[in-house]
C-alpha positions in Angstrom: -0.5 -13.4 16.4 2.9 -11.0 16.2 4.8 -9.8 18.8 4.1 -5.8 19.3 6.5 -3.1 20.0 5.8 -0.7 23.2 3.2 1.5 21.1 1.2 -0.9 19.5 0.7 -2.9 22.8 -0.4 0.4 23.9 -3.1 0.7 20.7 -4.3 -2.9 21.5 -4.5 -2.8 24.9 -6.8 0.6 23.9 -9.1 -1.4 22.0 -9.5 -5.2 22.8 -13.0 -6.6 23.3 -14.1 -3.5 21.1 -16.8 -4.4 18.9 -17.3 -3.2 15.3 -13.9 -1.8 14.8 -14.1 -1.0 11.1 -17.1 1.0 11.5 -15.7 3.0 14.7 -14.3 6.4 13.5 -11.9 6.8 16.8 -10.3 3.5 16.1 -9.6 4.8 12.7 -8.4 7.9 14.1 -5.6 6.5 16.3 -5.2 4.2 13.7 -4.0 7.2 11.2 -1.4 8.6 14.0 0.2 4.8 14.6 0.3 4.4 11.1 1.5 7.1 9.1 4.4 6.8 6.9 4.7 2.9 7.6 4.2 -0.1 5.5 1.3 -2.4 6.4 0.7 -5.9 5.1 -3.0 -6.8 4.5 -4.1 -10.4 4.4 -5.5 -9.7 0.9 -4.6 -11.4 -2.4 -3.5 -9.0 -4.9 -5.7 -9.1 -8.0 -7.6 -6.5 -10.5 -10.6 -6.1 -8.0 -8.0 -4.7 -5.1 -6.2 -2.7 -7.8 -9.3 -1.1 -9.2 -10.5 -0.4 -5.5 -7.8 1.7 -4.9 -7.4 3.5 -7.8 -10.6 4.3 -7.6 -10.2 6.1 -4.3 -6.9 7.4 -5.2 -7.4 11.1 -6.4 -4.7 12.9 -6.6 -4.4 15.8 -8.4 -1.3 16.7 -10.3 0.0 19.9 -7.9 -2.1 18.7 -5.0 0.7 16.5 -3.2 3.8 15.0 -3.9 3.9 12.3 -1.4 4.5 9.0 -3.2 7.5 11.1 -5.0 9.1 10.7 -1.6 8.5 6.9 -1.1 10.7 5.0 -3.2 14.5 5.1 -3.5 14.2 2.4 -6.4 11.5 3.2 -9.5 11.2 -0.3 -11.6 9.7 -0.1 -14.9 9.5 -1.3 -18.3 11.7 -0.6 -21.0 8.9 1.0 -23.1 7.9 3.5 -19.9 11.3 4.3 -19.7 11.5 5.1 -23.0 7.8 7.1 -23.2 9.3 8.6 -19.9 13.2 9.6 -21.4 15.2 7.7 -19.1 17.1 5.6 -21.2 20.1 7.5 -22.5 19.9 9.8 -20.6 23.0 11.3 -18.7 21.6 13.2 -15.9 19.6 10.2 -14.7 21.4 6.8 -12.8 19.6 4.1 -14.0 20.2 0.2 -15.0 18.7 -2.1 -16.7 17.4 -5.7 -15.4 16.8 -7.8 -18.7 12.7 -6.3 -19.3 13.0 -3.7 -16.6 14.5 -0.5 -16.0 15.4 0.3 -12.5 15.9 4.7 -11.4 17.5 5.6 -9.0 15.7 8.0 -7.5 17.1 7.8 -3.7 18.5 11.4 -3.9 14.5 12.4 -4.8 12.9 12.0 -7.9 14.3 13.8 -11.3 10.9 14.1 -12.6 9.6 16.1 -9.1 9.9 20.3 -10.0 8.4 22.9 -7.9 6.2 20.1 -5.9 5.0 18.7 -8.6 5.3 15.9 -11.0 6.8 17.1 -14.2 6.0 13.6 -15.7 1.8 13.2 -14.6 0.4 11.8 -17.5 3.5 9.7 -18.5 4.3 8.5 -15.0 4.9 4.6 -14.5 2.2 2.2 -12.8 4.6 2.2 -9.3 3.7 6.4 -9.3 0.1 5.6 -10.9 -0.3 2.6 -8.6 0.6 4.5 -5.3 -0.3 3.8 -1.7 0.5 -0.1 -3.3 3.7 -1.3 -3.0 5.2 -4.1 -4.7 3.2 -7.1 -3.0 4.9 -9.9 -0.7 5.1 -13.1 -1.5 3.1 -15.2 1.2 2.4 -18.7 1.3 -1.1 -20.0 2.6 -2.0 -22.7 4.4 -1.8 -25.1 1.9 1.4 -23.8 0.9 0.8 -21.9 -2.3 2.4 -19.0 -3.1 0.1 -15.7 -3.2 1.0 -12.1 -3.9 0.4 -10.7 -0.2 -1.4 -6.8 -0.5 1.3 -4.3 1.3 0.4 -0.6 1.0 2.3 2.7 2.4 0.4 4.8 4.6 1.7 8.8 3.5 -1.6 10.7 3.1 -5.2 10.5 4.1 -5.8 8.8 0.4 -3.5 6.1 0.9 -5.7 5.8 4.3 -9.1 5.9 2.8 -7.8 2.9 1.0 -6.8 0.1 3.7 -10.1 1.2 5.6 -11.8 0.7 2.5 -10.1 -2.7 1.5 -10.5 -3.7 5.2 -14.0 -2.9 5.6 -15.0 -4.5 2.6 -13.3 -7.7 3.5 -15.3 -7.8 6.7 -18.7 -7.4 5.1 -17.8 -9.8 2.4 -16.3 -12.4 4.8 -18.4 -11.9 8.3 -15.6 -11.7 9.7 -14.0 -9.0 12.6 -11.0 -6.8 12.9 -8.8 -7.0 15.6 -6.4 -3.5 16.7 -3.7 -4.6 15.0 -5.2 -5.2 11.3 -5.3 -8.4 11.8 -8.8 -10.5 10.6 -11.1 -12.6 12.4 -13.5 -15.6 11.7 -17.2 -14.9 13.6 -16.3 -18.1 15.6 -12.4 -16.2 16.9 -10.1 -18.0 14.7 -7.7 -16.1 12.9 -7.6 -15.6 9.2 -4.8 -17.7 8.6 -5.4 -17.6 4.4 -4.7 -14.5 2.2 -8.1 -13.8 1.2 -9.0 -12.8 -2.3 -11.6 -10.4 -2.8 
């Protein structure tokens, strides 16, 4: 189990012994306020079913909200986005390129964000397309493997819908419980200690 900071000793002690977390709409709430603009680690696999449960949740339109413009300091992509996107070449931008990839610097804001919104929507690189998922950690399981661990930023009420979704799911797939923290139970109280894949 990790070692809590002040406040989320505070959140636990709220809700230990609760049952039925997922499904409790007041956990969720205080879960939003502890939450917001950090980066939480899910012990979930990365693979196309996670992907494609998230962008299906993710709705964002074009001039709605510009949060995941406001993430990043780094963008990585492809040569070809670059390319599709103008980057390459292209004096007003600081940029380099890493042997496949192109890497933007976009830590004094994004070039591509005008008036709110993104000037670049329909061209914009699986990182922007992809957001509230980061790029995943590498975790090791128990029998030492090496998985893609599932990390996600939590900026909006999207990005939210998202890790309750991912993390109810898991539970009724799994039988197993959630703990204040995030963290995953077994029925029987022993901790997840794999990354699960769903």
């Amino acid at each position: 189990m990790p070692i809590f900071d002040q406040s989320e000793s505070m959140m636990f002690a709220k809700w230990h012994g609760t049952d039925d977390l997922q499904n409790n709409e007041e956990f969720w709430t205080d879960c939003w306020e502890f939450y917001l603009d950090k980066t939480v680690k899910l012990p979930i696999a990365m693979s196309d079913r996670v992907v494609e449960t998230i962008s299906s949740r993710i709705v964002c339109p074009p001039h709605a909200c510009n949060d995941c413009c406001t993430t990043y300091e780094k963008l990585r992509m492809t040569k070809e986005e670059a390319e599709v996107m103008s980057i390459i070449g292209n004096p007003d931008l600081k940029y380099e390129i890493k042997g496949d990839d192109v890497i933007l610097d976009i830590s004094g804001g994004c070039p591509f964000l005008k008036d709110g919104a993104c000037s670049a929507y329909d061209k914009r690189p699986p990182t922007c397309r992809l957001f509230p998922i980061l790029s995943p950690c590498q975790t090791r399981r128990s029998d030492m493997s090496v998985f893609d661990q599932l990390q996600m930023r939590i900026k909006c009420d999207t990005s939210f819908e998202c890790i309750k979704a991912i993390i109810k799911d898991a539970c009724d797939r799994f039988d197993l419980l959630l703990l204040p923290d995030l963290t995953l139970l077994h029925k029987d109280g022993s901790f997840v200690e794999d990354i699960l894949e769903l």
